[in-house]
PyMOL Python script that loads the backbone (N, CA, C, O; Angstrom):
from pymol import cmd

cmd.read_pdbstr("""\
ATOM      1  N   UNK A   1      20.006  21.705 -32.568  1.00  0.00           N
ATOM      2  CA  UNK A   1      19.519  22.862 -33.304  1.00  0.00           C
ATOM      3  C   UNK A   1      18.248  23.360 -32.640  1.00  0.00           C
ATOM      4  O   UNK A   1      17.196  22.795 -32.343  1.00  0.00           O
ATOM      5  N   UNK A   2      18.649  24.488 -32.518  1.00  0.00           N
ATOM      6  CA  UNK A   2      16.768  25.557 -31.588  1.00  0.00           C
ATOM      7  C   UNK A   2      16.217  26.306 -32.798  1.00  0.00           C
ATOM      8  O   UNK A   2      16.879  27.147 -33.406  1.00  0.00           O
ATOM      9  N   UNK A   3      14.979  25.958 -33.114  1.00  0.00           N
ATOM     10  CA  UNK A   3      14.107  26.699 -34.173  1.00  0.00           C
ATOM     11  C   UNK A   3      14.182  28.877 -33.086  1.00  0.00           C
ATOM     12  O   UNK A   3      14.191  29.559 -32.061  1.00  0.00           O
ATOM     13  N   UNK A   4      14.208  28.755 -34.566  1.00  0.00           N
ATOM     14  CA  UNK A   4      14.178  30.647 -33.894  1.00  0.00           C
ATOM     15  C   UNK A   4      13.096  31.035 -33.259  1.00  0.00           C
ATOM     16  O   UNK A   4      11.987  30.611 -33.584  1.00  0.00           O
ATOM     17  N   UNK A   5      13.327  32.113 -32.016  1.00  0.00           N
ATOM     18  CA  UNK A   5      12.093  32.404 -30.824  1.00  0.00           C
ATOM     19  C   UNK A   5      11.810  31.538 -30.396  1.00  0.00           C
ATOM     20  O   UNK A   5      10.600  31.478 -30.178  1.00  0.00           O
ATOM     21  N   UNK A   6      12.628  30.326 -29.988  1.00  0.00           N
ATOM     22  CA  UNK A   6      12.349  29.403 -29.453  1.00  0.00           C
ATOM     23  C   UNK A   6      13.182  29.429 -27.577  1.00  0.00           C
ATOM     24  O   UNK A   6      14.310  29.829 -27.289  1.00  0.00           O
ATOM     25  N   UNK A   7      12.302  28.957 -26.807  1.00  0.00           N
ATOM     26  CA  UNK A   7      12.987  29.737 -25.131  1.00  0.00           C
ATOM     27  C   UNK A   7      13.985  28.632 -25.209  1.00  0.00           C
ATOM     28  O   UNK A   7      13.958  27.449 -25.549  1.00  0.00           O
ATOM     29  N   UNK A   8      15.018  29.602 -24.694  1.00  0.00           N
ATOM     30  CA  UNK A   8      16.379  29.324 -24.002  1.00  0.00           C
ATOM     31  C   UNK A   8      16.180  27.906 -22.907  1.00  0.00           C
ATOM     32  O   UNK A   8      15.098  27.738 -22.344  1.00  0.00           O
ATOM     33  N   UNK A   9      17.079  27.161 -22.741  1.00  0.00           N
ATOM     34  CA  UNK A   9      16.920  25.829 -22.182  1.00  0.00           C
ATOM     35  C   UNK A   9      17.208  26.692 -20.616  1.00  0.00           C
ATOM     36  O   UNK A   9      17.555  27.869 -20.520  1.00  0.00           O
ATOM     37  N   UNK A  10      16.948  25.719 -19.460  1.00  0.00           N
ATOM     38  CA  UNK A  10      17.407  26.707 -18.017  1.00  0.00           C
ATOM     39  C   UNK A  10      18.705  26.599 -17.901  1.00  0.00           C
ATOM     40  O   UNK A  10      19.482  25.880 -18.529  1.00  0.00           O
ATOM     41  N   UNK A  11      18.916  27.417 -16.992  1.00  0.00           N
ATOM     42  CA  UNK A  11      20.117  27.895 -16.268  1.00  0.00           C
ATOM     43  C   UNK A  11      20.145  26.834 -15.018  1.00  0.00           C
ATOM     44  O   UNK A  11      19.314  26.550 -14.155  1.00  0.00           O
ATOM     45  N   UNK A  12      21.425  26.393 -15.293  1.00  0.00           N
ATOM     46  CA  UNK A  12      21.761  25.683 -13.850  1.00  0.00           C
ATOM     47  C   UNK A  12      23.205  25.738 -13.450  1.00  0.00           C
ATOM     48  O   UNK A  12      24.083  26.212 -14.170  1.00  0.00           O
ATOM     49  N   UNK A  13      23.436  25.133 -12.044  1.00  0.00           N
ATOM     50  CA  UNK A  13      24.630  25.578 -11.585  1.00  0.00           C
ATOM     51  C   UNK A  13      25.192  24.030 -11.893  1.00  0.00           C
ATOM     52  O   UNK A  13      26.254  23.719 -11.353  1.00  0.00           O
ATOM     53  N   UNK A  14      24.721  23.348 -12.486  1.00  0.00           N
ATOM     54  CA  UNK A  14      25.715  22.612 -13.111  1.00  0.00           C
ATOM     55  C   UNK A  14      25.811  22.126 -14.326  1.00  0.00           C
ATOM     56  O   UNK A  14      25.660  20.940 -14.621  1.00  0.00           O
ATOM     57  N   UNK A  15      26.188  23.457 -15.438  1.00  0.00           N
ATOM     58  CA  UNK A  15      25.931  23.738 -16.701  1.00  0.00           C
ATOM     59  C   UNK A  15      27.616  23.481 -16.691  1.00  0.00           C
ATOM     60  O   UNK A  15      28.450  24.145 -16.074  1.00  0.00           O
ATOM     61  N   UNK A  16      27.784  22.633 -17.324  1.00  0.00           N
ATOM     62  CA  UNK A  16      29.678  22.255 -17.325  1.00  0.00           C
ATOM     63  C   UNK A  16      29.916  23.381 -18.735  1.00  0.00           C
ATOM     64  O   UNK A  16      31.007  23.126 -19.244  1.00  0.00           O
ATOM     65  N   UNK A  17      29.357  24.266 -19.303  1.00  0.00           N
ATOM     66  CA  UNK A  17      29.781  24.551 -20.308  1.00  0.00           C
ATOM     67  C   UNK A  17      30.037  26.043 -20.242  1.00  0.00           C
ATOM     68  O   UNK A  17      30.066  26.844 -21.176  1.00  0.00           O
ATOM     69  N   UNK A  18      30.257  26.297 -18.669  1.00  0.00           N
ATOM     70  CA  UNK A  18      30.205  27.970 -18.217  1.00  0.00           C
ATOM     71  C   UNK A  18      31.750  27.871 -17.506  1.00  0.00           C
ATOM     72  O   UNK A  18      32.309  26.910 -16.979  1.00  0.00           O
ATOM     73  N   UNK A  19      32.186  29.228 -17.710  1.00  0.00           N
ATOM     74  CA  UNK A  19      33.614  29.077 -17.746  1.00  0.00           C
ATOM     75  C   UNK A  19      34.095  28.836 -16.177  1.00  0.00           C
ATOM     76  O   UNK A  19      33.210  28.757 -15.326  1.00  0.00           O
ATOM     77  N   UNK A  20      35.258  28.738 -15.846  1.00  0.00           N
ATOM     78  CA  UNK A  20      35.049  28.648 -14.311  1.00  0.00           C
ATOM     79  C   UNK A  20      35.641  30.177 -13.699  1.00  0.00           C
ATOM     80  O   UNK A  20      36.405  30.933 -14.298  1.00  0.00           O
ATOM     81  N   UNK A  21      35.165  30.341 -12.601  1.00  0.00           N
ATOM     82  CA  UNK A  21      35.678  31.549 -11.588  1.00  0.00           C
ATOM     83  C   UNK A  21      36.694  32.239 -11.749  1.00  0.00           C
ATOM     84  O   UNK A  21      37.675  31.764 -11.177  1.00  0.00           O
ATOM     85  N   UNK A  22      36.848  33.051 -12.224  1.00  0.00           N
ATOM     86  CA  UNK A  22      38.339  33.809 -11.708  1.00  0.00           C
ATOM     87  C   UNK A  22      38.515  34.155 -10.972  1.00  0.00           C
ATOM     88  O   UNK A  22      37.615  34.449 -10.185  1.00  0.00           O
ATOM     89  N   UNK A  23      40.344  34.451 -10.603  1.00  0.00           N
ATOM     90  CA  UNK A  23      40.686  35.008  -9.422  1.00  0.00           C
ATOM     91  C   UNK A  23      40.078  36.109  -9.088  1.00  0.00           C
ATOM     92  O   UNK A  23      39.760  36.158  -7.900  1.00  0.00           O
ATOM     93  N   UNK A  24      39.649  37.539 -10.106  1.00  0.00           N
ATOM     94  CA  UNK A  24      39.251  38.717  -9.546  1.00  0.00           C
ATOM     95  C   UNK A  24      37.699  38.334  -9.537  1.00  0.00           C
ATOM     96  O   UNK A  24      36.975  38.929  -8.738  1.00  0.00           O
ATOM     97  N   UNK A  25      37.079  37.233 -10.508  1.00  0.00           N
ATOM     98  CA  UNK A  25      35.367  36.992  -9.786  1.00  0.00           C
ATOM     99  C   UNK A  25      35.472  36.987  -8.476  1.00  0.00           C
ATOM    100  O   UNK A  25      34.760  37.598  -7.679  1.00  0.00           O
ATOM    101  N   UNK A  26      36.447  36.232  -8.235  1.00  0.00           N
ATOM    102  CA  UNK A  26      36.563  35.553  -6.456  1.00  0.00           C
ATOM    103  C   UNK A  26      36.754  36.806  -5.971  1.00  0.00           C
ATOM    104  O   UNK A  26      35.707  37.163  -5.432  1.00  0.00           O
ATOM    105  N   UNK A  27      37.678  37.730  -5.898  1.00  0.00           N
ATOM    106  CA  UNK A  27      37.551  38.626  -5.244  1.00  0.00           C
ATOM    107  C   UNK A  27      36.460  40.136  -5.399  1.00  0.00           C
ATOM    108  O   UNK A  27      36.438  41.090  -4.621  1.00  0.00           O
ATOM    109  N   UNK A  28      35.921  40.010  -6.215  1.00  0.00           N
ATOM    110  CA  UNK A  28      34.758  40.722  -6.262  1.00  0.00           C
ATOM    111  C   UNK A  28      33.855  40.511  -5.696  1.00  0.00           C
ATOM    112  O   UNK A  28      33.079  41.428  -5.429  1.00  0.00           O
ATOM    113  N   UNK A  29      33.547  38.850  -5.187  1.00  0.00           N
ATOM    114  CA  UNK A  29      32.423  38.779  -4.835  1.00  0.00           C
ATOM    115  C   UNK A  29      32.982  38.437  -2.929  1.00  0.00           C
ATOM    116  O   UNK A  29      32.201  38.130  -2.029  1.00  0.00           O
ATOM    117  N   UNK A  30      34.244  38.586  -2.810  1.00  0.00           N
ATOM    118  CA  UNK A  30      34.729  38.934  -1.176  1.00  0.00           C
ATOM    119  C   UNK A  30      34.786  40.191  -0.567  1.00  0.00           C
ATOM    120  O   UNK A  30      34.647  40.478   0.622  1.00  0.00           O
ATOM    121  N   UNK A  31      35.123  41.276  -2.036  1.00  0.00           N
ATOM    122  CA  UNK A  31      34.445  42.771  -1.938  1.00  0.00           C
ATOM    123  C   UNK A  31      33.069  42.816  -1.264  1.00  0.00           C
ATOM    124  O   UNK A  31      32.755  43.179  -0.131  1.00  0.00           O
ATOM    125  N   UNK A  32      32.246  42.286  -2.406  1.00  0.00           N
ATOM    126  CA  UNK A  32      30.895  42.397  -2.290  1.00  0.00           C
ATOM    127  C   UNK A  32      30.085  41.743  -0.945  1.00  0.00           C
ATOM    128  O   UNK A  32      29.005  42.221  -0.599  1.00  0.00           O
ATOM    129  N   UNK A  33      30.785  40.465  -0.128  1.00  0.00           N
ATOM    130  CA  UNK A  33      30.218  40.073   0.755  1.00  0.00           C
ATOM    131  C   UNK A  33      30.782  41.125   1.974  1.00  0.00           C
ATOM    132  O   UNK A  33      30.088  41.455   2.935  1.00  0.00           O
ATOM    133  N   UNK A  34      31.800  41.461   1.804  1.00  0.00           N
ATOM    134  CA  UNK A  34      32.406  42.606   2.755  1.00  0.00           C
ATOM    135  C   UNK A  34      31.666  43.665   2.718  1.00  0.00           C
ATOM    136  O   UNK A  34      30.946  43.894   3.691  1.00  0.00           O
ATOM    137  N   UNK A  35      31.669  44.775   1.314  1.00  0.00           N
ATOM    138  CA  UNK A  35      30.543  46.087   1.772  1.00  0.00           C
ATOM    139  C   UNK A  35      29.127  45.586   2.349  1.00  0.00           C
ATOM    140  O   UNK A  35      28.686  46.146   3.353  1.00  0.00           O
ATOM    141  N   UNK A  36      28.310  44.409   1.659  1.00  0.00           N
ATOM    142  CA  UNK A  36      27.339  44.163   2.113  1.00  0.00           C
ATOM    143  C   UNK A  36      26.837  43.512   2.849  1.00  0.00           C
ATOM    144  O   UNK A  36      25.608  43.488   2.776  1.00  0.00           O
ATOM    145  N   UNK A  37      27.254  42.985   3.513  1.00  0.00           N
ATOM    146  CA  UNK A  37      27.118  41.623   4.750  1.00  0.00           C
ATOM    147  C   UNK A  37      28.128  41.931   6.236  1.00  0.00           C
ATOM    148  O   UNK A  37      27.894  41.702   7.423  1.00  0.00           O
ATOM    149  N   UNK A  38      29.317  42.546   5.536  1.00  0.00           N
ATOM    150  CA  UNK A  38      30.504  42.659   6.608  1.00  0.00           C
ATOM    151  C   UNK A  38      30.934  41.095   6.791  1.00  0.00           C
ATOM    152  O   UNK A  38      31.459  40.883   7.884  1.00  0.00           O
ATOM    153  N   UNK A  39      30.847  40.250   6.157  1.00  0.00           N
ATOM    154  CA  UNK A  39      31.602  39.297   6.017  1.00  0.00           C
ATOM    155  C   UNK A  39      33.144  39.322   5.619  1.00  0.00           C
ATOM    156  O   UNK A  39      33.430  40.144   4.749  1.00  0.00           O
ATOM    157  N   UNK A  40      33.866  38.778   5.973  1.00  0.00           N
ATOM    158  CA  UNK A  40      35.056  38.794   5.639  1.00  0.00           C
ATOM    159  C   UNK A  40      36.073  37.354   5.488  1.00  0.00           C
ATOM    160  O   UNK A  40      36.549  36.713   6.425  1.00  0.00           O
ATOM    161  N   UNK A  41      36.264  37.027   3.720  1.00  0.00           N
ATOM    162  CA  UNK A  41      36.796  36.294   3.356  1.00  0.00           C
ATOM    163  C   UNK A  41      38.355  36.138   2.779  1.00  0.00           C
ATOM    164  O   UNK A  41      38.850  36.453   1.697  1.00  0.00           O
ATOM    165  N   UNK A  42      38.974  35.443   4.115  1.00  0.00           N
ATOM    166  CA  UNK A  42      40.422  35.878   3.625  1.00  0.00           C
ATOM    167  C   UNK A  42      41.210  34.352   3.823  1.00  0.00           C
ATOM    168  O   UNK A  42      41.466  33.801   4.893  1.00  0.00           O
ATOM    169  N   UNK A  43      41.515  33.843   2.386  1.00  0.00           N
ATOM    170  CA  UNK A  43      42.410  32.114   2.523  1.00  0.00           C
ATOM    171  C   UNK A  43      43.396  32.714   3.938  1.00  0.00           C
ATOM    172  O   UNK A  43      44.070  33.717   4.171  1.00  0.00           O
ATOM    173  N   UNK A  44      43.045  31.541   4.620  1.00  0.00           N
ATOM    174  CA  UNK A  44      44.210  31.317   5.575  1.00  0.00           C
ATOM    175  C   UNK A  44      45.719  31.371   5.170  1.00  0.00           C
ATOM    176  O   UNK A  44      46.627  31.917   5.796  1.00  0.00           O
ATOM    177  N   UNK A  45      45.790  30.713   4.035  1.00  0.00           N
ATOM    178  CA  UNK A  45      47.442  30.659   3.720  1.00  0.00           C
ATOM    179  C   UNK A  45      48.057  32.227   3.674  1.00  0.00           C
ATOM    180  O   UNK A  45      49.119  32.527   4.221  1.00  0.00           O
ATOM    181  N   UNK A  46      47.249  33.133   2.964  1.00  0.00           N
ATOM    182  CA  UNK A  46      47.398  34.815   2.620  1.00  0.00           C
ATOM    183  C   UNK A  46      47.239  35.753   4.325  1.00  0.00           C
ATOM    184  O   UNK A  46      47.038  36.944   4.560  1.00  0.00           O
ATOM    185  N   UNK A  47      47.404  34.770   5.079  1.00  0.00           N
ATOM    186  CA  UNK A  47      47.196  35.934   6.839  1.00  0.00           C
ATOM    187  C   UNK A  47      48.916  35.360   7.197  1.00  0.00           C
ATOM    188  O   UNK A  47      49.140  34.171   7.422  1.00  0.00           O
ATOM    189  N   UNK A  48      49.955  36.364   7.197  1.00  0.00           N
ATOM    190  CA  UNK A  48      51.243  36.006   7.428  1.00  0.00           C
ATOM    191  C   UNK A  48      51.292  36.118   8.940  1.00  0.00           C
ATOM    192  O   UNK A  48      51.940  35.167   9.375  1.00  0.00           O
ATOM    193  N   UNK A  49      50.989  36.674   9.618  1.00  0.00           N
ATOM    194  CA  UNK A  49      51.116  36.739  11.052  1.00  0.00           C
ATOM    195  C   UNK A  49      50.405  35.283  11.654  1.00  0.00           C
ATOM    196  O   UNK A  49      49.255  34.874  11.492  1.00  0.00           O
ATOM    197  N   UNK A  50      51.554  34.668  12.413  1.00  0.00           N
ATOM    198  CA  UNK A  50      51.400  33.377  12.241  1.00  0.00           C
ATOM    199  C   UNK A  50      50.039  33.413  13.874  1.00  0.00           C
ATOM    200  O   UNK A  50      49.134  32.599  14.055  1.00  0.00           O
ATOM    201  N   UNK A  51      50.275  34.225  14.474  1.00  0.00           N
ATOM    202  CA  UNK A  51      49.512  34.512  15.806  1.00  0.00           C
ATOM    203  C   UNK A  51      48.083  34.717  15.627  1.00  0.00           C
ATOM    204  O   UNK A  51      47.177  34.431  16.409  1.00  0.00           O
ATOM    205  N   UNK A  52      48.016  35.300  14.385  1.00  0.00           N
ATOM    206  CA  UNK A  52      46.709  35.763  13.768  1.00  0.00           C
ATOM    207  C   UNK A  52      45.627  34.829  13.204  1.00  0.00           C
ATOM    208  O   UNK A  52      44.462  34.499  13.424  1.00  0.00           O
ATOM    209  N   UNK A  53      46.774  34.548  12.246  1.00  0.00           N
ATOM    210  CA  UNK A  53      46.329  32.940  11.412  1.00  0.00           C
ATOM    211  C   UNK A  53      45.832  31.489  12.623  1.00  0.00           C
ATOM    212  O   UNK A  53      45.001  30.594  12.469  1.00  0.00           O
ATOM    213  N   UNK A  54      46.556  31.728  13.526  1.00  0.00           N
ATOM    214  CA  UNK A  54      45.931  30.292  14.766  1.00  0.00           C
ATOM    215  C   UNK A  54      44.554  30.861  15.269  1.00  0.00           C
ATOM    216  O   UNK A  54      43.566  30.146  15.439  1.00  0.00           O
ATOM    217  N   UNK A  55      44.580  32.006  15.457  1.00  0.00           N
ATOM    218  CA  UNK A  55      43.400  32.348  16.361  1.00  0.00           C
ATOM    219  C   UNK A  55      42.093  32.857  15.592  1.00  0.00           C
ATOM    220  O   UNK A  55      40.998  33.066  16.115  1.00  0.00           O
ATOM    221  N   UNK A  56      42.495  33.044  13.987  1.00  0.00           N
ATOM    222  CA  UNK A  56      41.370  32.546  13.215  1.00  0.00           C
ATOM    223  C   UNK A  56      40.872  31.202  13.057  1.00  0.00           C
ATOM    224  O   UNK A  56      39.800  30.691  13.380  1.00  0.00           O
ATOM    225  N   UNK A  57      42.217  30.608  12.307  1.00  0.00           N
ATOM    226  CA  UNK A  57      41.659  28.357  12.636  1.00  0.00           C
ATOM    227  C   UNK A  57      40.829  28.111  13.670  1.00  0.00           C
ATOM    228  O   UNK A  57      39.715  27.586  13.666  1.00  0.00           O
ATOM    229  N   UNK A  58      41.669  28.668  14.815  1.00  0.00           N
ATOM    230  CA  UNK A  58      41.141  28.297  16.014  1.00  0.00           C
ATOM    231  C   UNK A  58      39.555  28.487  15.744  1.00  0.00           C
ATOM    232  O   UNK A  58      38.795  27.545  15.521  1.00  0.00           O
ATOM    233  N   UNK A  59      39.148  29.928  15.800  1.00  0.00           N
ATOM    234  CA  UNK A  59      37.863  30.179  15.217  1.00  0.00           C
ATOM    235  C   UNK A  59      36.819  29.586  14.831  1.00  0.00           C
ATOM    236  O   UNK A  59      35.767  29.327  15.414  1.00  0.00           O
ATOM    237  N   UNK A  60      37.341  29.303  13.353  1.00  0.00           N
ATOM    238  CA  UNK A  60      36.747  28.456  12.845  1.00  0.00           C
ATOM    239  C   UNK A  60      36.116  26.993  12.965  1.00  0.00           C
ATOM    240  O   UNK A  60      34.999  26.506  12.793  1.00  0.00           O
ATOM    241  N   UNK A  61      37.612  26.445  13.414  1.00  0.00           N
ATOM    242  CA  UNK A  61      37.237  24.913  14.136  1.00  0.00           C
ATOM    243  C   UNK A  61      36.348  24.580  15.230  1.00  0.00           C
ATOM    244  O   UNK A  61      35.812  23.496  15.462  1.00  0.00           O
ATOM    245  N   UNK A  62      36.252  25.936  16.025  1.00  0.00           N
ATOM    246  CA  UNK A  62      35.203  25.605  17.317  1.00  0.00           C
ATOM    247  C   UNK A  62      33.643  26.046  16.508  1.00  0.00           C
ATOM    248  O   UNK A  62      32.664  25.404  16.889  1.00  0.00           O
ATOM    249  N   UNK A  63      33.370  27.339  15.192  1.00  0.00           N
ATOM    250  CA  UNK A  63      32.137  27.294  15.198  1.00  0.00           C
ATOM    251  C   UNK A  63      31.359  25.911  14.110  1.00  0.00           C
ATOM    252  O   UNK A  63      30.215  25.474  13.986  1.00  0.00           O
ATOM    253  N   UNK A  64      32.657  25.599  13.507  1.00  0.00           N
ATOM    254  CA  UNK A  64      32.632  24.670  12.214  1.00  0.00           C
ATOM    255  C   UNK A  64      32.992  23.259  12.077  1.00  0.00           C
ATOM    256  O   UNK A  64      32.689  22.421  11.227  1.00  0.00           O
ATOM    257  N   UNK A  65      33.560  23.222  12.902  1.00  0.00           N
ATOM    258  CA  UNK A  65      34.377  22.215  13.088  1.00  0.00           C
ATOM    259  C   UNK A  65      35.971  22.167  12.226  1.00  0.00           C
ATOM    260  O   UNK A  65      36.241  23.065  11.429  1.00  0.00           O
ATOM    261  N   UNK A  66      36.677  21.343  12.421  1.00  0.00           N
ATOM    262  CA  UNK A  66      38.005  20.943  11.663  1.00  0.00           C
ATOM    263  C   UNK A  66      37.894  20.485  10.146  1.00  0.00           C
ATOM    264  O   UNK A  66      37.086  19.653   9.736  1.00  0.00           O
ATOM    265  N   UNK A  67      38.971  21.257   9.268  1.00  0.00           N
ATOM    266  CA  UNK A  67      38.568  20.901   7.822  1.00  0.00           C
ATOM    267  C   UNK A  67      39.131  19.669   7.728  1.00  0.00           C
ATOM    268  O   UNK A  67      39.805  19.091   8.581  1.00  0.00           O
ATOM    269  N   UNK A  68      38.777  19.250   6.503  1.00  0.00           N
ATOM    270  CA  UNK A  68      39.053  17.682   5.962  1.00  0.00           C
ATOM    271  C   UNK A  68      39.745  18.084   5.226  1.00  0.00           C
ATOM    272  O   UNK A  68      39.315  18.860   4.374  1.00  0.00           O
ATOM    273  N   UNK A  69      41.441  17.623   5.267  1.00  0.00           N
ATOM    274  CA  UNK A  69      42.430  18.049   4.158  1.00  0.00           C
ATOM    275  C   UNK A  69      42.928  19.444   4.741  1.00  0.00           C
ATOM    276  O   UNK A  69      42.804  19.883   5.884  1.00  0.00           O
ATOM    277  N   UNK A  70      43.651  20.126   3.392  1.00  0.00           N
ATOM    278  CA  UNK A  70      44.648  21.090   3.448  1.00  0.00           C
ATOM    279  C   UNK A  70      45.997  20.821   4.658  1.00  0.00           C
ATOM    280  O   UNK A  70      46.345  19.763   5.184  1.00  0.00           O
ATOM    281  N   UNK A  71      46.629  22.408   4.854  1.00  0.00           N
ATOM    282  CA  UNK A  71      47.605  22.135   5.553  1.00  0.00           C
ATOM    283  C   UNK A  71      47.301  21.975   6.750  1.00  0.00           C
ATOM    284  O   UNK A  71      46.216  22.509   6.979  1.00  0.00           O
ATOM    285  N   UNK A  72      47.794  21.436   7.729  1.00  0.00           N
ATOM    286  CA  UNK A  72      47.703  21.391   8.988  1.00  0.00           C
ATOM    287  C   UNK A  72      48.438  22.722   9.660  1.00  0.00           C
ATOM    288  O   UNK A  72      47.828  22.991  10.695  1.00  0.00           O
ATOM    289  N   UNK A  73      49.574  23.683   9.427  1.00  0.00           N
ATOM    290  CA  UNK A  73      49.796  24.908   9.512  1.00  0.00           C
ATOM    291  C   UNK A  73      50.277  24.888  11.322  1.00  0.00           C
ATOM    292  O   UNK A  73      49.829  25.298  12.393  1.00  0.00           O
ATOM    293  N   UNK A  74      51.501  24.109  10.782  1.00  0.00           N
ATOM    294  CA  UNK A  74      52.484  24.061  11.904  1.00  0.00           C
ATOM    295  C   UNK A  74      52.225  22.665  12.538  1.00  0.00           C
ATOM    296  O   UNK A  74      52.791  22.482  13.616  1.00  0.00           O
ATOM    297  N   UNK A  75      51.536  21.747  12.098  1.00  0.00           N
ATOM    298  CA  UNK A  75      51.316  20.181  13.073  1.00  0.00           C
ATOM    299  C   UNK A  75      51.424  18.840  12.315  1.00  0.00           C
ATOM    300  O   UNK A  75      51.285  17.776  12.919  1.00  0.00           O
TER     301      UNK A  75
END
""", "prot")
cmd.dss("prot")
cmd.show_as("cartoon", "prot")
cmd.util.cbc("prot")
cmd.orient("prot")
């Protein structure tokens, strides 16, 4: 129980009692890193051109290294 005018407890990012992400949060905020950053966030599984999709991984794995898990995507 909070006596009235009494301050709000903080905000944290690991408040288990906040709902989780949605699909269109998620993509609002891949909008948003796109108009404003020019970042561009797109799941690998959703790039059908299979030529496309390697030479992004590829990409990735040389600036990031190799993920832990998911598909391996043809190996």
């Amino acid at each position: 129980m909070t006596l009235p005018g009494a301050p709000q407890p903080p905000r944290s990012s690991l408040d288990l009692a906040r709902s989780p992400t949605t699909d269109a949060d998620v993509n609002a905020m891949r909008a948003a890193a796109w108009h404003r950053l020019g970042v561009v966030a797109i799941p690998v599984d959703e790039i059908t051109d299979p030529w496309l999709r390697q030479a992004i991984i590829n990409e990735a794995n040389r600036r990031w290294g190799r993920r832990n898990g998911g598909q391996g995507h043809g190996r």
